[in-house]
N, CA, C and O atoms as a Tripos MOL2 file, in Angstrom:
@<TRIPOS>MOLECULE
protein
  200   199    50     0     0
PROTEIN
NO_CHARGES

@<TRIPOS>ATOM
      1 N          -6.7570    2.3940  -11.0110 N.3       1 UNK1
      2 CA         -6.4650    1.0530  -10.5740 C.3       1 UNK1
      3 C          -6.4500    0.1300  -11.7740 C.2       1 UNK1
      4 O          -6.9760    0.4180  -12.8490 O.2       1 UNK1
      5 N          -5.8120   -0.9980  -11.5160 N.am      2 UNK2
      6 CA         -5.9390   -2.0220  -12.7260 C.3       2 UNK2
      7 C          -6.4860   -3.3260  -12.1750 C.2       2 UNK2
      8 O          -6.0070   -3.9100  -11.2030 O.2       2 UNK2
      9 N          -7.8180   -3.8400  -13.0770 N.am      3 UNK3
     10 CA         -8.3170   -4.2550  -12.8140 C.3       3 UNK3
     11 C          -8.3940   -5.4020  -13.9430 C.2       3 UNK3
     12 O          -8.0960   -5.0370  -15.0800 O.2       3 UNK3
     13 N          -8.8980   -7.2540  -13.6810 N.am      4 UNK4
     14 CA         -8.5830   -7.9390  -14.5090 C.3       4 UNK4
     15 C         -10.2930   -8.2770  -14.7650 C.2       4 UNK4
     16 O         -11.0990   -8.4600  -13.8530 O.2       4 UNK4
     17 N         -10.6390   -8.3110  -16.3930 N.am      5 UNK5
     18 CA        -11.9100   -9.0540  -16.8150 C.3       5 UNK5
     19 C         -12.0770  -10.5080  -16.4400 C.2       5 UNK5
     20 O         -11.2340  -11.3420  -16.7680 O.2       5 UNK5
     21 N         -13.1710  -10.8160  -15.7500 N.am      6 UNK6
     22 CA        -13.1520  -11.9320  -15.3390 C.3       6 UNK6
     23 C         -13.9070  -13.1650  -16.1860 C.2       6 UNK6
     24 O         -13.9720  -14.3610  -15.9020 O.2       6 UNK6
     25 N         -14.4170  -12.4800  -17.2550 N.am      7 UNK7
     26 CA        -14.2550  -13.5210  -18.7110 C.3       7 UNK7
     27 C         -13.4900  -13.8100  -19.7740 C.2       7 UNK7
     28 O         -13.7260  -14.8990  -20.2980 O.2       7 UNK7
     29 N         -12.2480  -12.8440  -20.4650 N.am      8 UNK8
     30 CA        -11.3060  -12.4480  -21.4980 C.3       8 UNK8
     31 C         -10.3740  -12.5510  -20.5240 C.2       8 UNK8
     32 O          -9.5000  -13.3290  -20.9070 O.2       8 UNK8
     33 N         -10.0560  -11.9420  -18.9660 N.am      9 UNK9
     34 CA         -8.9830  -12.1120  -18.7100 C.3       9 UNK9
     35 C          -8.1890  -10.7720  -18.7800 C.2       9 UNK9
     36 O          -7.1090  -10.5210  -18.2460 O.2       9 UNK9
     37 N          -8.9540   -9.9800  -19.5470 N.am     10 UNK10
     38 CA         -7.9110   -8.6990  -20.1340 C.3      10 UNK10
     39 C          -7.6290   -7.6900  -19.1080 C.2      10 UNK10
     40 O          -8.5740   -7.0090  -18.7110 O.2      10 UNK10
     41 N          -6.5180   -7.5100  -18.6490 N.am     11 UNK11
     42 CA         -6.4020   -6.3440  -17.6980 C.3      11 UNK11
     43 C          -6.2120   -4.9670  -18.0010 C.2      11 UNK11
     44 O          -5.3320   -4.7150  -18.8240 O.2      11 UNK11
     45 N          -6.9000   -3.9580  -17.4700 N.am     12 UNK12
     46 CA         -6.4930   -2.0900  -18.1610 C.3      12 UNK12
     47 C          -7.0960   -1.4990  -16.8930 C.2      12 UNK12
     48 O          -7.6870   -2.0280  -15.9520 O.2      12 UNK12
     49 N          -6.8020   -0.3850  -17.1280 N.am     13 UNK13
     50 CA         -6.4340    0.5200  -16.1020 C.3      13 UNK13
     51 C          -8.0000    1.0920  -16.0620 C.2      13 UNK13
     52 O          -8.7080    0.6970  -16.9880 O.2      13 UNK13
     53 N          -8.5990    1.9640  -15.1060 N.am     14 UNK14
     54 CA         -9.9200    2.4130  -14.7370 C.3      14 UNK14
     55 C          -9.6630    3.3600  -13.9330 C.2      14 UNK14
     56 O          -8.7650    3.2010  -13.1070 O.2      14 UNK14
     57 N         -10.4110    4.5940  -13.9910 N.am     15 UNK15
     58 CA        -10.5250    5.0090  -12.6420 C.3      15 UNK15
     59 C         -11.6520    5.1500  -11.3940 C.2      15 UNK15
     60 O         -12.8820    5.1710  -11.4430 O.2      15 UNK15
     61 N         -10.7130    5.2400  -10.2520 N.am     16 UNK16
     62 CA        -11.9800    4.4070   -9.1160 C.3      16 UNK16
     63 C         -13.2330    5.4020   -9.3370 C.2      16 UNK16
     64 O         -14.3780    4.9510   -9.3420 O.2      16 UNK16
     65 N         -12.9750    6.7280   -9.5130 N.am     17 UNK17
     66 CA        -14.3680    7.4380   -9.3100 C.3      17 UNK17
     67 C         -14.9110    7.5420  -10.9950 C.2      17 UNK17
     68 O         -15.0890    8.6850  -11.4150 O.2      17 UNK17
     69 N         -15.1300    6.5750  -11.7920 N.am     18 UNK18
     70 CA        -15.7070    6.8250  -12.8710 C.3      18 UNK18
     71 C         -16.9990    7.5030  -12.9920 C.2      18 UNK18
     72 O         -17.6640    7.3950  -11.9620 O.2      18 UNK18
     73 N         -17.5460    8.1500  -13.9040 N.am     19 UNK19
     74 CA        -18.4360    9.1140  -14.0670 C.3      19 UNK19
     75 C         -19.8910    8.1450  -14.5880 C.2      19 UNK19
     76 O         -21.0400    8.2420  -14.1570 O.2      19 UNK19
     77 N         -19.2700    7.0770  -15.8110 N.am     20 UNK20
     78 CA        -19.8730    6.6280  -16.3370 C.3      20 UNK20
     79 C         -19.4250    4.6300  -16.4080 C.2      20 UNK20
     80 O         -18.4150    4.2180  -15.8370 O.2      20 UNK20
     81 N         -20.1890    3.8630  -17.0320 N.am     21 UNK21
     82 CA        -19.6350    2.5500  -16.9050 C.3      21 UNK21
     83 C         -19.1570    2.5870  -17.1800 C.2      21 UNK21
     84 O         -18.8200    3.3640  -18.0740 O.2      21 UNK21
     85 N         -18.2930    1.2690  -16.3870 N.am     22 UNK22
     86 CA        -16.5040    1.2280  -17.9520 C.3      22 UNK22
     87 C         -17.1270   -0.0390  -18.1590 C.2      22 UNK22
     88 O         -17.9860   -0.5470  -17.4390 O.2      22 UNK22
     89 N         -16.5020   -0.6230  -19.4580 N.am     23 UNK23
     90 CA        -16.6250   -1.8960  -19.8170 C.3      23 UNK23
     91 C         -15.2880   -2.1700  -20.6450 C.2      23 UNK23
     92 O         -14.4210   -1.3740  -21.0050 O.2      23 UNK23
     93 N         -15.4050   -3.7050  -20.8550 N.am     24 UNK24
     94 CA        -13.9080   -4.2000  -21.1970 C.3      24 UNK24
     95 C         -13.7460   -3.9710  -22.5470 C.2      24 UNK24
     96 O         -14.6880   -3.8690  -23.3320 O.2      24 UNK24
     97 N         -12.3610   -3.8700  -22.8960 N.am     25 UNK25
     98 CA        -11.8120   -3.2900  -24.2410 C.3      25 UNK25
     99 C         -12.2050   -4.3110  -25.0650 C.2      25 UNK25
    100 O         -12.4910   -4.1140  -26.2460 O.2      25 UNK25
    101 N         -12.2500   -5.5930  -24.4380 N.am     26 UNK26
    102 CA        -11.7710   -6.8630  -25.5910 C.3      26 UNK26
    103 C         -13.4760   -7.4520  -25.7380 C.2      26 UNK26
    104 O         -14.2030   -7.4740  -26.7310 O.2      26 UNK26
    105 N         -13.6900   -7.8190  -24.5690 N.am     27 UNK27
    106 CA        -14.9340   -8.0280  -24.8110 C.3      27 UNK27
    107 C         -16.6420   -7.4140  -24.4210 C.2      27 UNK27
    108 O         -17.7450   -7.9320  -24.5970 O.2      27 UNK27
    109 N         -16.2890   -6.3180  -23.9270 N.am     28 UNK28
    110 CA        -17.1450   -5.7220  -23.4890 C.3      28 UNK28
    111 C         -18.7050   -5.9760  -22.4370 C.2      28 UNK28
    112 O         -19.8990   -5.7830  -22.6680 O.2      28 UNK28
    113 N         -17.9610   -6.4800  -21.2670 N.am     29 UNK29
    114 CA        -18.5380   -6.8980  -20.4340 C.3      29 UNK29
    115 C         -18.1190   -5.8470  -19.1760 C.2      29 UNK29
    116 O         -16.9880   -5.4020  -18.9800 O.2      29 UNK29
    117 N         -18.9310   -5.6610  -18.6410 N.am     30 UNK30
    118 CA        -19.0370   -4.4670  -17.1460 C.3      30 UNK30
    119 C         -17.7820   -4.9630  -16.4830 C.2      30 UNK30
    120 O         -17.5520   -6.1650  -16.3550 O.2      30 UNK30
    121 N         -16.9630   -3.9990  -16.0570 N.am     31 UNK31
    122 CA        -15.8790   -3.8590  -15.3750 C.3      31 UNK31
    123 C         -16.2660   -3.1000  -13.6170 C.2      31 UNK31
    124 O         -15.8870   -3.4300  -12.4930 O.2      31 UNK31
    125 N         -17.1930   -1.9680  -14.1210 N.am     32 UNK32
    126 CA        -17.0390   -0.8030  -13.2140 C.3      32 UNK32
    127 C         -18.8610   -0.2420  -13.6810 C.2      32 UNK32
    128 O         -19.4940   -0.1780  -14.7350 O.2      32 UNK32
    129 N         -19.1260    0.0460  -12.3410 N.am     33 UNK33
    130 CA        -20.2610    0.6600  -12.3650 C.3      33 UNK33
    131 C         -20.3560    2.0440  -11.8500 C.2      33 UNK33
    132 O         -19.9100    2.2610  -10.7240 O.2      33 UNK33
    133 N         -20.9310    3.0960  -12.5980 N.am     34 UNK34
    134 CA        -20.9660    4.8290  -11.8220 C.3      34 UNK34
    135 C         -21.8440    4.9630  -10.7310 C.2      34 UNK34
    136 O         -22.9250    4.3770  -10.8030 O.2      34 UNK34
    137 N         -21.5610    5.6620   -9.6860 N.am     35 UNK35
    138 CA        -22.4960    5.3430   -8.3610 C.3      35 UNK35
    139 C         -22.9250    6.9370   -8.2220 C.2      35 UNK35
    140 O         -24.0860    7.1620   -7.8800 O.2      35 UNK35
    141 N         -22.2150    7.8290   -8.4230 N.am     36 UNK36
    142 CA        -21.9790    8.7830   -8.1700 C.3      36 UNK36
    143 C         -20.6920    9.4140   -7.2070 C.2      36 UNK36
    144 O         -20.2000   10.5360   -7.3300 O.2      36 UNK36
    145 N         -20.3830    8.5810   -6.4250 N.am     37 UNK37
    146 CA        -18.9020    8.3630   -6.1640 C.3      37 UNK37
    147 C         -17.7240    7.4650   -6.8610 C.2      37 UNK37
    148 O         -17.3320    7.2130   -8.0010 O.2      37 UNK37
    149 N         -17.3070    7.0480   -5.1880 N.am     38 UNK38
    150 CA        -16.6190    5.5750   -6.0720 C.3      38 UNK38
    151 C         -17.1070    4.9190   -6.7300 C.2      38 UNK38
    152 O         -18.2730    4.6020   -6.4940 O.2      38 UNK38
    153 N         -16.2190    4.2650   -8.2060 N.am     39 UNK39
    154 CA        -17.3030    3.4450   -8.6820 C.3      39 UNK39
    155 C         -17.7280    1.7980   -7.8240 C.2      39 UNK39
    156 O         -17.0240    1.5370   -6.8490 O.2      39 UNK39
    157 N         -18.6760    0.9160   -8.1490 N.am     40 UNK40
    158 CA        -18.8790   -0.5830   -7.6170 C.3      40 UNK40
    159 C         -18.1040   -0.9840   -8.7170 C.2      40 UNK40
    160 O         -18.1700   -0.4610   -9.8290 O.2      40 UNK40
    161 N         -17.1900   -2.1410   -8.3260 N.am     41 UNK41
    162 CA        -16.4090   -2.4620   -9.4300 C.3      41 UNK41
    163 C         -16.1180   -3.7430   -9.2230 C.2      41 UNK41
    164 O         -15.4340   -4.1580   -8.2870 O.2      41 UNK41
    165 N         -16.8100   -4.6490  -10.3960 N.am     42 UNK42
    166 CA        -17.4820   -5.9290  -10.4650 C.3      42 UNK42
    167 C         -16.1870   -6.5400  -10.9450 C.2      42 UNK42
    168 O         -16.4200   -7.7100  -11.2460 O.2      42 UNK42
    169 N         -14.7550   -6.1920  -11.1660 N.am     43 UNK43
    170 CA        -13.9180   -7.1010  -11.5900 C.3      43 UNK43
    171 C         -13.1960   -7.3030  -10.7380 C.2      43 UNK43
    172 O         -13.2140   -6.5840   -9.7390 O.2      43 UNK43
    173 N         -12.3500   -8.3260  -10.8610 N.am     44 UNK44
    174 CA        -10.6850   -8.5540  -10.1650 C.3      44 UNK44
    175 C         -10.1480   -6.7930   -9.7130 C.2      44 UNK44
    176 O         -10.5050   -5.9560  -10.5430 O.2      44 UNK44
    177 N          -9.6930   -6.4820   -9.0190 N.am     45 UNK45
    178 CA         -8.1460   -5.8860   -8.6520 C.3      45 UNK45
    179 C          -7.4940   -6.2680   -8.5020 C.2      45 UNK45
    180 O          -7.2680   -6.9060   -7.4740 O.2      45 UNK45
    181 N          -6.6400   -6.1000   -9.5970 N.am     46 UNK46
    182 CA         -4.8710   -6.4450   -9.8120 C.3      46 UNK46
    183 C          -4.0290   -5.7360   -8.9540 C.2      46 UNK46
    184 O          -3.4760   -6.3850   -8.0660 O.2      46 UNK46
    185 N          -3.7490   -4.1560   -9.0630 N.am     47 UNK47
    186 CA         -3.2480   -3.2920   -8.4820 C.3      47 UNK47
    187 C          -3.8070   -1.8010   -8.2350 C.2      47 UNK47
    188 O          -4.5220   -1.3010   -9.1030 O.2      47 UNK47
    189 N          -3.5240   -1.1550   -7.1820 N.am     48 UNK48
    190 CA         -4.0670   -0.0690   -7.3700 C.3      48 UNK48
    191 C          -2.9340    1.1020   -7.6140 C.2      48 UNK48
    192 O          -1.9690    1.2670   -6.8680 O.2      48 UNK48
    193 N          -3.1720    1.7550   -8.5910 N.am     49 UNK49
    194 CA         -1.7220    2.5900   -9.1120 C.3      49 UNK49
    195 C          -2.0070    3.6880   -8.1530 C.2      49 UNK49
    196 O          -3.0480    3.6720   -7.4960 O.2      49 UNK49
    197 N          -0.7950    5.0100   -7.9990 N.am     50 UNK50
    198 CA         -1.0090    6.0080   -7.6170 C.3      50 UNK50
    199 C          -0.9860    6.8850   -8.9910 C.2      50 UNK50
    200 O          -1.1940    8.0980   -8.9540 O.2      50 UNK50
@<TRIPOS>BOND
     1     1     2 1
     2     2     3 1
     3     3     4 2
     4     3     5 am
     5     5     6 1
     6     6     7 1
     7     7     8 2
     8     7     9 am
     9     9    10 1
    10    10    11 1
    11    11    12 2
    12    11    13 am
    13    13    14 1
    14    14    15 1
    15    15    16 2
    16    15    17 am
    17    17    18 1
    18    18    19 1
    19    19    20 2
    20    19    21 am
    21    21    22 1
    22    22    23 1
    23    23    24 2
    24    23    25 am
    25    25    26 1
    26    26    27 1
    27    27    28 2
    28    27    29 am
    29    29    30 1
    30    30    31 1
    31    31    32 2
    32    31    33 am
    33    33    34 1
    34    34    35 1
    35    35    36 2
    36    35    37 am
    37    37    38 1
    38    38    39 1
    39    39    40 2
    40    39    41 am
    41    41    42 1
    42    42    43 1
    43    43    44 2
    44    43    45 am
    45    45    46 1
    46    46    47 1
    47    47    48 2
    48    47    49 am
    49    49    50 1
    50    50    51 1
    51    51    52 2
    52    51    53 am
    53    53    54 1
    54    54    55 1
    55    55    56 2
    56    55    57 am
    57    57    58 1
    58    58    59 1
    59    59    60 2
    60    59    61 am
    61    61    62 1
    62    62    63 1
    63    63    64 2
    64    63    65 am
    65    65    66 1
    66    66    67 1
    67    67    68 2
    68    67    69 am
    69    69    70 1
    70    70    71 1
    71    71    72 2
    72    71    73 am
    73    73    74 1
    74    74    75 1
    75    75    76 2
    76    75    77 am
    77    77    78 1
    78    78    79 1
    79    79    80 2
    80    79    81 am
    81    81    82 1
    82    82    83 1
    83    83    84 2
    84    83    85 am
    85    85    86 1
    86    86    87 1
    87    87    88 2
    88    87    89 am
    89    89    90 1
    90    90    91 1
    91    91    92 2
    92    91    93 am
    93    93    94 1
    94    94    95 1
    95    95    96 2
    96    95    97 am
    97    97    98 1
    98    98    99 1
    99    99   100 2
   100    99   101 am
   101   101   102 1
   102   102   103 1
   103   103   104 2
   104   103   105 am
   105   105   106 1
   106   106   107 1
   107   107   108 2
   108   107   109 am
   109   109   110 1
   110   110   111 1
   111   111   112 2
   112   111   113 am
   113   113   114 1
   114   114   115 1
   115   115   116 2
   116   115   117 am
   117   117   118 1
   118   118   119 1
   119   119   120 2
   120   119   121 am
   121   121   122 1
   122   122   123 1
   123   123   124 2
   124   123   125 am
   125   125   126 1
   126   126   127 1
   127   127   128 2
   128   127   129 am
   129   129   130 1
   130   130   131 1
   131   131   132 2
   132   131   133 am
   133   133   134 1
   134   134   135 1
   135   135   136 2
   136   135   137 am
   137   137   138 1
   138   138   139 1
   139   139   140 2
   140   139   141 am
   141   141   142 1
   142   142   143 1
   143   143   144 2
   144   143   145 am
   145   145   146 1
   146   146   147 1
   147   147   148 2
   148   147   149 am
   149   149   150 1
   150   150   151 1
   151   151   152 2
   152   151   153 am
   153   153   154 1
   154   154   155 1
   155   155   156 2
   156   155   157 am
   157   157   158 1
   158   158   159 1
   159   159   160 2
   160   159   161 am
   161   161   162 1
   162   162   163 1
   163   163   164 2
   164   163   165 am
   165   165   166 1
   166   166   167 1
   167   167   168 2
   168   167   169 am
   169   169   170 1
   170   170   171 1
   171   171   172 2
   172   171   173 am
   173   173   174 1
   174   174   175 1
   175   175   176 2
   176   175   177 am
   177   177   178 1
   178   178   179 1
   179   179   180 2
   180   179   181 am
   181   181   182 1
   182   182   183 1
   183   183   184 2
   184   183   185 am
   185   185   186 1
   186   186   187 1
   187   187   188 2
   188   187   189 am
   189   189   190 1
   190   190   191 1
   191   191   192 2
   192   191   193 am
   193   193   194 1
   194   194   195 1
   195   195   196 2
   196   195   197 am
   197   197   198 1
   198   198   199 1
   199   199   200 2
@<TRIPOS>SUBSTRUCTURE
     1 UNK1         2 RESIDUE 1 A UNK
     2 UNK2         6 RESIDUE 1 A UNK
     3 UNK3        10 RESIDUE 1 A UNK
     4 UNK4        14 RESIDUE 1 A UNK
     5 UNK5        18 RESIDUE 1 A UNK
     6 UNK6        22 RESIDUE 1 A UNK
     7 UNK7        26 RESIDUE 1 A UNK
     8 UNK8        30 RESIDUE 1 A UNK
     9 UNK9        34 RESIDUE 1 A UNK
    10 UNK10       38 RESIDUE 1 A UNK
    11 UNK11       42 RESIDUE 1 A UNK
    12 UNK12       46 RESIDUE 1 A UNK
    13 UNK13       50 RESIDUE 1 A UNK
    14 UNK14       54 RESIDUE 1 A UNK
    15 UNK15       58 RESIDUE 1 A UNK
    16 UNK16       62 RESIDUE 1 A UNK
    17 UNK17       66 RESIDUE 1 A UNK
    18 UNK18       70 RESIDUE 1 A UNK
    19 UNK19       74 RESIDUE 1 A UNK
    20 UNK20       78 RESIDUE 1 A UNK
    21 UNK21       82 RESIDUE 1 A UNK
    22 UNK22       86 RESIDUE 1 A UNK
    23 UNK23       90 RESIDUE 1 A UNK
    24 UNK24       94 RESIDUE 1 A UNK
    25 UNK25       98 RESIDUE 1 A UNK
    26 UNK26      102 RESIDUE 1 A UNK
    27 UNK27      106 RESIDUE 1 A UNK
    28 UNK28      110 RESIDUE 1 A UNK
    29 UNK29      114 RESIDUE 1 A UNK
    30 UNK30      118 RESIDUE 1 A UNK
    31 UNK31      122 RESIDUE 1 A UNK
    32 UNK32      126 RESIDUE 1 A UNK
    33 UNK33      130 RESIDUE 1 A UNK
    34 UNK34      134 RESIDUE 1 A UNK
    35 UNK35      138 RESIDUE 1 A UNK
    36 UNK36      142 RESIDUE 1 A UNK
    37 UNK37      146 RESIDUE 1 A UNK
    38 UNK38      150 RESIDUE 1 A UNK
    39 UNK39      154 RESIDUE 1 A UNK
    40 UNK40      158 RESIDUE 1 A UNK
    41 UNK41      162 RESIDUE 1 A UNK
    42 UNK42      166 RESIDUE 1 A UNK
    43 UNK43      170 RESIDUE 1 A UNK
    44 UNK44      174 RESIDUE 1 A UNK
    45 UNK45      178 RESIDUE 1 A UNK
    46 UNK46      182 RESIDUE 1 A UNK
    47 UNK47      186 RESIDUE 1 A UNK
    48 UNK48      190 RESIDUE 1 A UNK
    49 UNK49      194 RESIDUE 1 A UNK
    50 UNK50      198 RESIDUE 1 A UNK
């Protein structure tokens, strides 16, 4: 999915079942949290790709 940072603004791609945190390219603030499933994912959704 693509998802937008909601401090920088910066949008990139994630995936929903991440393993581990993602954080943002630009400024490195939590995007996505690992749950053990889906991730909780603390930013905007822009789109969800297939």
């Amino acid at each position: 999915m693509k998802v937008k940072c909601s401090k920088c603004s910066n949008e990139q791609n994630i995936f929903s079942k991440a393993a581990t945190n993602v954080k943002c390219l630009v400024c490195e603030s939590t995007l996505a949290e690992a749950t053990g499933g889906n991730a909780k994912v603390k930013a905007e959704i822009v789109e969800k790709l297939k």
